[in-house]
BALOBA-1460 file (C-alpha; in Angstrom, 3 decimals):
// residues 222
<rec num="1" residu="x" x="0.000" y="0.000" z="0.000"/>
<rec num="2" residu="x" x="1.419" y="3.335" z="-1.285"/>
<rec num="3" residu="x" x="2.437" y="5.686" z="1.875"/>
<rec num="4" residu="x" x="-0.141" y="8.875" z="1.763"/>
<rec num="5" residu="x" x="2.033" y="12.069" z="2.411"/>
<rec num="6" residu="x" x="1.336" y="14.488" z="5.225"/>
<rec num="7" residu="x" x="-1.074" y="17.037" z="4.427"/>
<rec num="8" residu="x" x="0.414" y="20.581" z="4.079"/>
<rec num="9" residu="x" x="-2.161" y="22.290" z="6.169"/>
<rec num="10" residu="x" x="-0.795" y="19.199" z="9.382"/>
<rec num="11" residu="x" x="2.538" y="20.577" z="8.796"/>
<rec num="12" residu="x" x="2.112" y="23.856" z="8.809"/>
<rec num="13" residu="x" x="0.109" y="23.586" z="11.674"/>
<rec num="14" residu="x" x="2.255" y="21.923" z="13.790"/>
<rec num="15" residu="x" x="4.935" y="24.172" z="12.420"/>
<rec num="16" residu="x" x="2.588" y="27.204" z="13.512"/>
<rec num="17" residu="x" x="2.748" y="25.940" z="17.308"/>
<rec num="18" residu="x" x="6.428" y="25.128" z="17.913"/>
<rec num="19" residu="x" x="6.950" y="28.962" z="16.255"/>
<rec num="20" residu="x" x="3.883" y="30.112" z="18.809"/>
<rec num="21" residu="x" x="5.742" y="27.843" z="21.480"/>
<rec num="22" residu="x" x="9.178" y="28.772" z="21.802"/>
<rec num="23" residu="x" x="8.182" y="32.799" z="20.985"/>
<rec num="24" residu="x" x="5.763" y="32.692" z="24.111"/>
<rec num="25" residu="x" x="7.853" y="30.476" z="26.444"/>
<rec num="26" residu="x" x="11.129" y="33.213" z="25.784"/>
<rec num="27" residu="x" x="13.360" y="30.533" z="23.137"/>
<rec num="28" residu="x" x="13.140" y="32.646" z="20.721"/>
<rec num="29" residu="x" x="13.211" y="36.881" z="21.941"/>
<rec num="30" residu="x" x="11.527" y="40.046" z="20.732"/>
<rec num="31" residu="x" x="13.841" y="41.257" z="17.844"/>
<rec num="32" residu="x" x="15.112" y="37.734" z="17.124"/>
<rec num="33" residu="x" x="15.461" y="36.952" z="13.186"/>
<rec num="34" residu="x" x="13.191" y="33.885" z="11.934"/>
<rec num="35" residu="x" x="14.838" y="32.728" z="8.727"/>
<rec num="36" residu="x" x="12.956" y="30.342" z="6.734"/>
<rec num="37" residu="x" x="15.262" y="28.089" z="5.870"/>
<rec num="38" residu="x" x="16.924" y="27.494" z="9.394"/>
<rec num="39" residu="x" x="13.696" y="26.682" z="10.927"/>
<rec num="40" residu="x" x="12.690" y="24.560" z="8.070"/>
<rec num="41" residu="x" x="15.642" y="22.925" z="8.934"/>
<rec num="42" residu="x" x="15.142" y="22.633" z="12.321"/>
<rec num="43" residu="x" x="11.622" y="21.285" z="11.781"/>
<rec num="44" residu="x" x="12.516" y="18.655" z="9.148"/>
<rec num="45" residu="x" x="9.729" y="20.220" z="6.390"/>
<rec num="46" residu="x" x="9.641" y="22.244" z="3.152"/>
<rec num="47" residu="x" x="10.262" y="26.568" z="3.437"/>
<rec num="48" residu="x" x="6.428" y="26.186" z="2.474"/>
<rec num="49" residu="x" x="4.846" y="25.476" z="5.605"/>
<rec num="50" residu="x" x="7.326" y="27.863" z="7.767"/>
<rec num="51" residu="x" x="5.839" y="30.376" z="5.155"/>
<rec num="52" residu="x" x="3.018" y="29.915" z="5.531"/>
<rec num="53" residu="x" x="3.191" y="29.700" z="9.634"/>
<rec num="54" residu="x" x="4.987" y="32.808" z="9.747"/>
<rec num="55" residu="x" x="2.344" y="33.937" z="7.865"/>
<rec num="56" residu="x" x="-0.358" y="33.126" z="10.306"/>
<rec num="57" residu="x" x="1.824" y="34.362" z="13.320"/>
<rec num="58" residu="x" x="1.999" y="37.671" z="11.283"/>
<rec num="59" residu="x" x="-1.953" y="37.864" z="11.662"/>
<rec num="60" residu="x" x="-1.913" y="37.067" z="15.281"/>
<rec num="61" residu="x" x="0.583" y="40.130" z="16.392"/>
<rec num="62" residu="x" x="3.554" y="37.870" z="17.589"/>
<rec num="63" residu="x" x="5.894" y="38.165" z="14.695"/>
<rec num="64" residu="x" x="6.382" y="41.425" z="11.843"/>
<rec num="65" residu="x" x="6.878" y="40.710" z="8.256"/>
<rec num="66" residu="x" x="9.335" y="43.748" z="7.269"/>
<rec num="67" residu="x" x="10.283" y="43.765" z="3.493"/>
<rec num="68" residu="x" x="13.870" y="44.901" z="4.522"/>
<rec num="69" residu="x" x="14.701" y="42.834" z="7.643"/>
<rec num="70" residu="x" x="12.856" y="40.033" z="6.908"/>
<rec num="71" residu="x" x="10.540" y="38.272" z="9.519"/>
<rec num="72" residu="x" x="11.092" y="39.017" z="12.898"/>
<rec num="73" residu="x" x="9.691" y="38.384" z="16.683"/>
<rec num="74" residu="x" x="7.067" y="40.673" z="17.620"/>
<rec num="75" residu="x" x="8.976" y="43.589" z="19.903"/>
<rec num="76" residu="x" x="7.495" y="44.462" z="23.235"/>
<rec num="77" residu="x" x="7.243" y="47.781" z="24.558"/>
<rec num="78" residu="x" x="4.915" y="50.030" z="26.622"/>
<rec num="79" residu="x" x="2.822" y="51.287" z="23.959"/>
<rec num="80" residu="x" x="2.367" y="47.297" z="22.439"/>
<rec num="81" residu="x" x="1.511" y="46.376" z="25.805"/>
<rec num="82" residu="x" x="-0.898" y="49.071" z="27.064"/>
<rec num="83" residu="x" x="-2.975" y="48.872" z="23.562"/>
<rec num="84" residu="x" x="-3.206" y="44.884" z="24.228"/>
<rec num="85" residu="x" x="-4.254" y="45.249" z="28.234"/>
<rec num="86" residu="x" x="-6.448" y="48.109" z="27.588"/>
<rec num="87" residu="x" x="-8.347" y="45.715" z="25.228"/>
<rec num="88" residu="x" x="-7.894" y="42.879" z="28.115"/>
<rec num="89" residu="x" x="-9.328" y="45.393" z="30.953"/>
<rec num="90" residu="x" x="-12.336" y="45.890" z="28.685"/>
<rec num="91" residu="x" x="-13.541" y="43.019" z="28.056"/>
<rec num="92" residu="x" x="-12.059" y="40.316" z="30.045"/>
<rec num="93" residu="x" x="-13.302" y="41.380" z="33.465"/>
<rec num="94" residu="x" x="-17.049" y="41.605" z="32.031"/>
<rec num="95" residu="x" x="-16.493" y="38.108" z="30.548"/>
<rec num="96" residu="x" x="-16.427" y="36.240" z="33.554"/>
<rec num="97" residu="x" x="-18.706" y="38.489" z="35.019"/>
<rec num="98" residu="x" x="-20.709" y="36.702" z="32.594"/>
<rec num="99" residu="x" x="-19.587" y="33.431" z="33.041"/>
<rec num="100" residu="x" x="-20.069" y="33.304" z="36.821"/>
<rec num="101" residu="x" x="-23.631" y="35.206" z="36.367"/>
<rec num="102" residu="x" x="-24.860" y="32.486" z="34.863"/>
<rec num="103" residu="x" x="-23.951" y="29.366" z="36.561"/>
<rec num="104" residu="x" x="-20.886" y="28.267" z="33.975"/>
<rec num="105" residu="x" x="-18.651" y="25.595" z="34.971"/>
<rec num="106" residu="x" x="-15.072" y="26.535" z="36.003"/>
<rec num="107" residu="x" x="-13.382" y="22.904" z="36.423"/>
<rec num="108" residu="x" x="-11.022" y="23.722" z="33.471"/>
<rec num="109" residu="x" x="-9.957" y="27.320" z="35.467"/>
<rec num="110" residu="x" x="-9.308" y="25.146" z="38.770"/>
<rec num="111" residu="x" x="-7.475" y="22.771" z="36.678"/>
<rec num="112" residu="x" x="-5.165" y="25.298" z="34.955"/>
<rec num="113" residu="x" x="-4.139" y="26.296" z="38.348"/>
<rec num="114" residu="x" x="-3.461" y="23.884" z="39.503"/>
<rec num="115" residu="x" x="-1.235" y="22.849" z="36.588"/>
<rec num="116" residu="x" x="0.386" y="26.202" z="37.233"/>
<rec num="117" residu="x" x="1.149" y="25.306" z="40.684"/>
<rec num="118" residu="x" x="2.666" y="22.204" z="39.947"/>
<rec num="119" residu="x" x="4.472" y="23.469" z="37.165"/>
<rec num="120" residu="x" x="8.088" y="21.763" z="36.692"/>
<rec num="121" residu="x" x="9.378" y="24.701" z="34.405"/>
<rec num="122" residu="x" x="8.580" y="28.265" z="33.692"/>
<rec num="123" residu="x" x="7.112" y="27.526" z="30.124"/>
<rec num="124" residu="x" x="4.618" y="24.572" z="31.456"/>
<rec num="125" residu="x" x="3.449" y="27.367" z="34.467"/>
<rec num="126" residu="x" x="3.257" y="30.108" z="31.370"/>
<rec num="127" residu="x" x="0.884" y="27.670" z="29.277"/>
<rec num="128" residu="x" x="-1.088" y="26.665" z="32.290"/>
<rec num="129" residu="x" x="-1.426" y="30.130" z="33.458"/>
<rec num="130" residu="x" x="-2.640" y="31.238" z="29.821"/>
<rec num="131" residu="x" x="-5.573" y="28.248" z="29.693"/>
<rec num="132" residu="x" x="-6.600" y="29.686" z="33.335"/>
<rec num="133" residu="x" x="-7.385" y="32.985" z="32.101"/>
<rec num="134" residu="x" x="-9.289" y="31.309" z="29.014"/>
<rec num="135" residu="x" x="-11.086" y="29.430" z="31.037"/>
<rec num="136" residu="x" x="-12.665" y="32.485" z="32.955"/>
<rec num="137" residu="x" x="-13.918" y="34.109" z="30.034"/>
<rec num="138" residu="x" x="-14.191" y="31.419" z="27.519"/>
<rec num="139" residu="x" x="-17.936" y="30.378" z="28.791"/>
<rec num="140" residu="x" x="-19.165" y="33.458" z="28.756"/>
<rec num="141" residu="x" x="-22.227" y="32.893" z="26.686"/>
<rec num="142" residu="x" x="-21.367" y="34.848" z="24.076"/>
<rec num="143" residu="x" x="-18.617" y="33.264" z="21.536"/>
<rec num="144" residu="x" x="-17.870" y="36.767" z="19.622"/>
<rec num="145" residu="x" x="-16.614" y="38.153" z="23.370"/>
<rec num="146" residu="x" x="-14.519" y="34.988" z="23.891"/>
<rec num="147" residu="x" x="-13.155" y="35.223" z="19.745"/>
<rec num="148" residu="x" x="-12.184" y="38.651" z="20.432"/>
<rec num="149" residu="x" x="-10.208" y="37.600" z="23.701"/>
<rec num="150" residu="x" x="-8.473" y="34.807" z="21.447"/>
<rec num="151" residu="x" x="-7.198" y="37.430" z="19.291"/>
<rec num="152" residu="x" x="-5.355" y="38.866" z="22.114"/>
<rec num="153" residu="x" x="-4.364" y="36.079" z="23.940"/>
<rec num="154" residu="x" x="-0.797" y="35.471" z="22.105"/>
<rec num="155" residu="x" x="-0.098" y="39.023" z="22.252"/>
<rec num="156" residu="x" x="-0.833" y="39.207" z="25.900"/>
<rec num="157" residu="x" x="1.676" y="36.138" z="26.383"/>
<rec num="158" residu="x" x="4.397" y="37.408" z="24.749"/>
<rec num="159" residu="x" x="4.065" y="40.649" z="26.990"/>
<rec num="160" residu="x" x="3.722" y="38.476" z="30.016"/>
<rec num="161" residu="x" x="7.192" y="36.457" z="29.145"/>
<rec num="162" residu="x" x="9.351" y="39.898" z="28.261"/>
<rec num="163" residu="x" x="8.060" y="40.870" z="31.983"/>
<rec num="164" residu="x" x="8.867" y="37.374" z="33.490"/>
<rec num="165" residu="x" x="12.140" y="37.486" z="31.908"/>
<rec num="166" residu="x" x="12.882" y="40.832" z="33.678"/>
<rec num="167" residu="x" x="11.244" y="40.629" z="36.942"/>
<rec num="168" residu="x" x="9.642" y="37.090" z="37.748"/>
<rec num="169" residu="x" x="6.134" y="37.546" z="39.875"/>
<rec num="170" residu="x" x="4.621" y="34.323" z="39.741"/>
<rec num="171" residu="x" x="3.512" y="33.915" z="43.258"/>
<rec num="172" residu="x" x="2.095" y="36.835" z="43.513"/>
<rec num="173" residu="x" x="0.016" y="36.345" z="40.419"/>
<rec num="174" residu="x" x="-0.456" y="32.714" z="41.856"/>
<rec num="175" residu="x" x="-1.852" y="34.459" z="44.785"/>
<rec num="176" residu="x" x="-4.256" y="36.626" z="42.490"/>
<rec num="177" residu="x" x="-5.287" y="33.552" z="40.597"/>
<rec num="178" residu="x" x="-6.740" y="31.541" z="43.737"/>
<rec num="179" residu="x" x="-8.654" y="34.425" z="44.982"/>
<rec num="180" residu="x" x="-10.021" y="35.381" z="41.386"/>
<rec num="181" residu="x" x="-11.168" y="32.072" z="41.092"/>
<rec num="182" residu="x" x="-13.106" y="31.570" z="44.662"/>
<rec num="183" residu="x" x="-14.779" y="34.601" z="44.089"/>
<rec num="184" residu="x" x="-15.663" y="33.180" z="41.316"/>
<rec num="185" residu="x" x="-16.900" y="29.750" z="42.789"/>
<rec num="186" residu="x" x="-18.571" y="31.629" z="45.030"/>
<rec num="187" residu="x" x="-20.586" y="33.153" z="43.101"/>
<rec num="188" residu="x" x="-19.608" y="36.739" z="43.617"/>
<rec num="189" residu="x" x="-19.573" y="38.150" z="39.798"/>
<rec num="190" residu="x" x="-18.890" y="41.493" z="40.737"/>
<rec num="191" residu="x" x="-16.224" y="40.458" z="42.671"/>
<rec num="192" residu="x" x="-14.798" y="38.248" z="41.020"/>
<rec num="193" residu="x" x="-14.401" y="40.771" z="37.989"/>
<rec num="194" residu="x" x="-13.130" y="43.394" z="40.167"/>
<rec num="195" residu="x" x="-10.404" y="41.254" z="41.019"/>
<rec num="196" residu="x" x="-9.388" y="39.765" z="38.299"/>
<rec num="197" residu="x" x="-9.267" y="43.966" z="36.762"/>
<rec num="198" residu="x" x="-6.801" y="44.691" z="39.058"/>
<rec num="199" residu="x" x="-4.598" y="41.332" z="38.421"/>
<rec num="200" residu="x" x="-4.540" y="42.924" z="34.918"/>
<rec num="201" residu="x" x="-3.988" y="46.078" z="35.510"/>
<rec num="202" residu="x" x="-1.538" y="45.913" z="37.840"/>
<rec num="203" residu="x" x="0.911" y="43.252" z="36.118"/>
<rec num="204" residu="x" x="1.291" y="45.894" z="33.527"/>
<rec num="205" residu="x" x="1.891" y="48.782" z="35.655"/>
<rec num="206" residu="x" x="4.366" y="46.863" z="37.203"/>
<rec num="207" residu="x" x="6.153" y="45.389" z="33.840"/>
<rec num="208" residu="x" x="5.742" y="48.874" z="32.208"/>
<rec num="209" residu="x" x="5.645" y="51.421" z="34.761"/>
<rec num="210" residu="x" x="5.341" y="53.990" z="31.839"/>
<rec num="211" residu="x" x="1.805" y="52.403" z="30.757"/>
<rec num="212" residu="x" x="0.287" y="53.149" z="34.717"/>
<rec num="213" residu="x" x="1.278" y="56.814" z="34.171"/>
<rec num="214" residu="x" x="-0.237" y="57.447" z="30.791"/>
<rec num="215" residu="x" x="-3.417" y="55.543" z="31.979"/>
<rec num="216" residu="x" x="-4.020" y="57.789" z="34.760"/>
<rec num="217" residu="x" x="-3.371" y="60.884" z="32.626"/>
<rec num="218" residu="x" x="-5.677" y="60.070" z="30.363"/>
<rec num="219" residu="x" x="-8.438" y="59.266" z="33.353"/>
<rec num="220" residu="x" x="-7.619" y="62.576" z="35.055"/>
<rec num="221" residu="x" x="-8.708" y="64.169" z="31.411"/>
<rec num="222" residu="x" x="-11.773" y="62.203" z="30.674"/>
């Protein structure tokens, strides 16, 4: 029987994740070249599916596609940061407001931390700590709300591991985690919300002092 070849789309796919992977758990930096060939090398496929990957990841916010420096990781600064949060502080909060609001389950949240918690490395705790945060908003009741957060999600990662990288705060945000999520269990949307707002909103003050400043600026003129 004649072998049938892996499907382009399959490759490119898993191509797409390791990329997503290693940009998100700090292998490969803001600023850091990604050269077709070498990864296609690395991954053992064709320049077509890296294309196309890089491609995708060129949608999402985590790399730029520069016709003089070639594809590149995603810089993080302030301004990248603030525009993703703000977006974050917006809607994320009156997701699980949502979610909690009307009875949703939140096994998957209370299994994310505790994957977090048990963690062995920094990029298992990252991933864990990302499907936590999904798993607040996600049942939501209203799928455009959780799309929308989706289309953040990798952008808000790669902020999260540039401020790891400088200044490491996972207990703390451990610590913010639990009580988010029995407010949550308890029933206590409001709360709940209002907590999880100020886990956001202070991780980026912290990371990006700068971004705190501005905000309140622009509050004090509103």
């Amino acid at each position: 029987m004649t072998s049938v070849p892996t499907p382009i789309p399959s490759r490119t796919q898993y191509v797409l994740e390791e990329i997503k992977r290693r940009i998100l758990t700090g292998r490969l930096t803001p600023g850091q070249a990604l050269v077709e060939t070498e990864l296609a090398a690395q991954f053992g496929v064709s320049k077509t599916p890296v294309r196309e990957a890089l491609k995708t990841l060129a949608g999402t916010g985590l790399v730029v596609m520069s016709q003089y420096k070639g594809v590149t990781v995603r810089m993080v600064d302030a301004d990248m940061a603030r525009e993703v949060y703000d977006v974050r502080l917006l809607l994320e909060p009156e997701a699980l407001k949502r979610a909690v609001r009307r009875g949703a389950s939140l096994d998957a949240a209370r299994e994310a931390l505790t994957r977090a918690d048990e963690a062995g490395d920094t990029a298992e705790r990252s991933l864990a700590n990302r499907e936590f945060h999904r798993a607040l908003y996600l049942p939501c009741g209203n799928p455009l709300l959780g799309r929308m957060l989706d289309e953040v999600r990798d952008q808000a990662a790669l902020v999260s591991a540039v401020a790891w990288a400088a200044d490491p705060s996972w207990e703390r945000e451990a610590d913010e985690h639990r009580e988010i999520l029995r407010l949550a269990l308890a029933g206590d949307a409001d709360g709940a919300a209002g907590a999880l707002h100020a886990h956001i909103a202070s991780f980026v003050e912290r990371a990006f002092p700068e971004t705190g400043s501005a905000a309140q600026e622009e509050d004090g003129q509103a």
